[in-house]
C-alpha positions as CSV (number, residue, x, y, z in Angstrom):
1,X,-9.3,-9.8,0.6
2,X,-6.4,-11.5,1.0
3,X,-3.2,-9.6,-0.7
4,X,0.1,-10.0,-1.3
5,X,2.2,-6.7,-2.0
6,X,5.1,-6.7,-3.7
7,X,7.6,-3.8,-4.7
8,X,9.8,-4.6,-7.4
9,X,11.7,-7.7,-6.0
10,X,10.2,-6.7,-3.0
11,X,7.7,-8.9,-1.6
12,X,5.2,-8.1,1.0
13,X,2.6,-10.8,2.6
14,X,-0.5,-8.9,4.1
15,X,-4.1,-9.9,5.1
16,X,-5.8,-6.8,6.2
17,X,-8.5,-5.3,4.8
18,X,-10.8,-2.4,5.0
19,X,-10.9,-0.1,8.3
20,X,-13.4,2.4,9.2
21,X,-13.9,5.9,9.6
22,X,-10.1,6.5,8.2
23,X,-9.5,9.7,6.5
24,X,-6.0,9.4,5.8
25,X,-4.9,10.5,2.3
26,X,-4.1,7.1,-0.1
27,X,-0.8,6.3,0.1
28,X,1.5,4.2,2.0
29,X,2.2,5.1,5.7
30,X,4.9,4.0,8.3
31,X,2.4,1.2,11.1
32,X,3.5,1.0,14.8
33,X,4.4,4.5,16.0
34,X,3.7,5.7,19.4
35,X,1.3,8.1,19.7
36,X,-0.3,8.0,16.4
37,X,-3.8,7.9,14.7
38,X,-5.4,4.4,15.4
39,X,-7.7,3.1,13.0
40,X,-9.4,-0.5,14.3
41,X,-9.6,-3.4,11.3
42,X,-13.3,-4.5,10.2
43,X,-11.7,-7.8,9.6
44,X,-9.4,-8.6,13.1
45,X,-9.9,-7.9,17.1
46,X,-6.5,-6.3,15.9
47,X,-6.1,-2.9,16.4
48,X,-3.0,-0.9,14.1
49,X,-1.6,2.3,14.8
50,X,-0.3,4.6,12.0
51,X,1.9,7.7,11.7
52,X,-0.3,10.2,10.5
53,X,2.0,11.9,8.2
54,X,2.6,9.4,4.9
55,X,5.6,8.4,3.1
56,X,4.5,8.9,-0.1
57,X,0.7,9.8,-1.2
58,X,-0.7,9.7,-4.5
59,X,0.3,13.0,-5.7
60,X,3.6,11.0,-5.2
61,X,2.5,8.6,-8.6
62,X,3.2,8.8,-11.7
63,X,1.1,5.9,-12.9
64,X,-0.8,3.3,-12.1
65,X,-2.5,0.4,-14.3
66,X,-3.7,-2.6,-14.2
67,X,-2.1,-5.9,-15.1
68,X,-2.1,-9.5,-15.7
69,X,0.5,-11.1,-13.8
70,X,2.7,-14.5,-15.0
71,X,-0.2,-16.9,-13.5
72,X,-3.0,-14.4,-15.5
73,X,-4.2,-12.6,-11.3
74,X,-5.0,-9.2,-11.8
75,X,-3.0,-6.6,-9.9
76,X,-2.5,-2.7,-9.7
77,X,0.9,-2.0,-10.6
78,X,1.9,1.7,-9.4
79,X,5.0,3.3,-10.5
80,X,6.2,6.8,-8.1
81,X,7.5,9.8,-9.5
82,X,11.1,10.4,-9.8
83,X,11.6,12.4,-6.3
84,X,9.4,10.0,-4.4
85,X,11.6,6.8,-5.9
86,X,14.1,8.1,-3.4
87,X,11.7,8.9,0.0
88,X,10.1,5.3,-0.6
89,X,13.8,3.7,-1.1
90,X,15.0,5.3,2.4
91,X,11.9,4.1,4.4
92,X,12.0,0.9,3.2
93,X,15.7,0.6,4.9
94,X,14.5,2.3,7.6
95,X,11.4,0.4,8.5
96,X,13.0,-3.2,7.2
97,X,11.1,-6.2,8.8
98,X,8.2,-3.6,10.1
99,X,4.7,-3.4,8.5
100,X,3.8,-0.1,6.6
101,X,0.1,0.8,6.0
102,X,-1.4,0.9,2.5
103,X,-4.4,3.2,2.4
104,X,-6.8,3.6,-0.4
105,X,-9.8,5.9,-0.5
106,X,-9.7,6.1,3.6
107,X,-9.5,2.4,3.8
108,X,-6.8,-0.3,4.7
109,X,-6.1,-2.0,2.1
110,X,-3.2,-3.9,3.7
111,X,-0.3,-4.1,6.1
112,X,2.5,-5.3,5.1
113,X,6.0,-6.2,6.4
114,X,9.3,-4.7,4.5
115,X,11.5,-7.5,3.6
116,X,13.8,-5.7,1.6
117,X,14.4,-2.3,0.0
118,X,12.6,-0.8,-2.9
119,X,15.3,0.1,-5.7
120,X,12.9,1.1,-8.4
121,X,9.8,2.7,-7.0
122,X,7.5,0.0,-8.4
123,X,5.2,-1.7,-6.2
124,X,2.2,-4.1,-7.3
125,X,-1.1,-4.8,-4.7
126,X,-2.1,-8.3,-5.4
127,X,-4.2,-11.0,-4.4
128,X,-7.6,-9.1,-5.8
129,X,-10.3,-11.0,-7.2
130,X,-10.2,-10.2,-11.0
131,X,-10.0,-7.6,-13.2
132,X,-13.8,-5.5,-11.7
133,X,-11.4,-4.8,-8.1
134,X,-8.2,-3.8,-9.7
135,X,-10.0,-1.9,-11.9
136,X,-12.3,-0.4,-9.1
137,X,-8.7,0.0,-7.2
138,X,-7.1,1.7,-9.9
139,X,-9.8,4.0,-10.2
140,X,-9.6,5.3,-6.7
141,X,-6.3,5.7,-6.6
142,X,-6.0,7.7,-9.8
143,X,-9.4,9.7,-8.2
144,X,-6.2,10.6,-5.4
145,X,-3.5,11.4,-7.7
């Protein structure tokens, strides 16, 4: 799975996929701390570390759908609750032109870099093969929330 992740008018280029034996909470987590959890990618010889403590989990949502974008790609679009619009703004200015982690369900759903902040707390996770995996993706997260 190739994805693209994109909050608001941020956009995020990925190409990670699924890791094993994660049990990190979904959510989106700060990638390239010392001394951190590793988790190894099915996909890549490439080995990521990430902070064991998340920025925002998905207790922090407030919803999360599916959608049709412009070009008719299904996507998850996930909106945060109004105190985590905040936390997720301040990392992303923080952590600008570093990955974060997006973990789903224990897996890796993709790594991102920041490339700019997130105002709004909206974030989409493209690039999924139609409307079965973002539904299947939406399900899991809201299983989390």
């Amino acid at each position: 799975m190739k994805t693209i992740f994109t909050l608001s008018s941020l956009l995020f280029f990925g190409g990670l996929t699924y890791t094993q034996d994660a049990k990190l909470a979904t959510g989106i987590y700060y990638c390239g701390c010392e001394g951190d959890s590793t988790l190894a990618l099915m996909d890549y010889s490439e080995t990521i570390h990430v902070c064991p403590t998340p920025i925002v989990t998905a207790k922090d949502f407030a919803t999360v759908a599916t959608v049709s974008d412009y070009a008719k790609r299904w996507t998850v679009e996930i909106q945060m609750k109004e105190y985590a619009i905040e936390t997720l703004k301040a990392a992303t200015i923080v952590w600008h032109s570093k990955k974060f982690t997006v973990i789903v369900n224990g897996k890796v759903i993709q790594s991102p870099v920041v490339n700019k902040t997130i105002i709004d707390g909206k974030y989409w996770i493209n690039g999924l093969s139609g409307k079965g995996e973002a539904s299947k993706l939406k399900g899991e997260i809201e299983s989390e929330m």
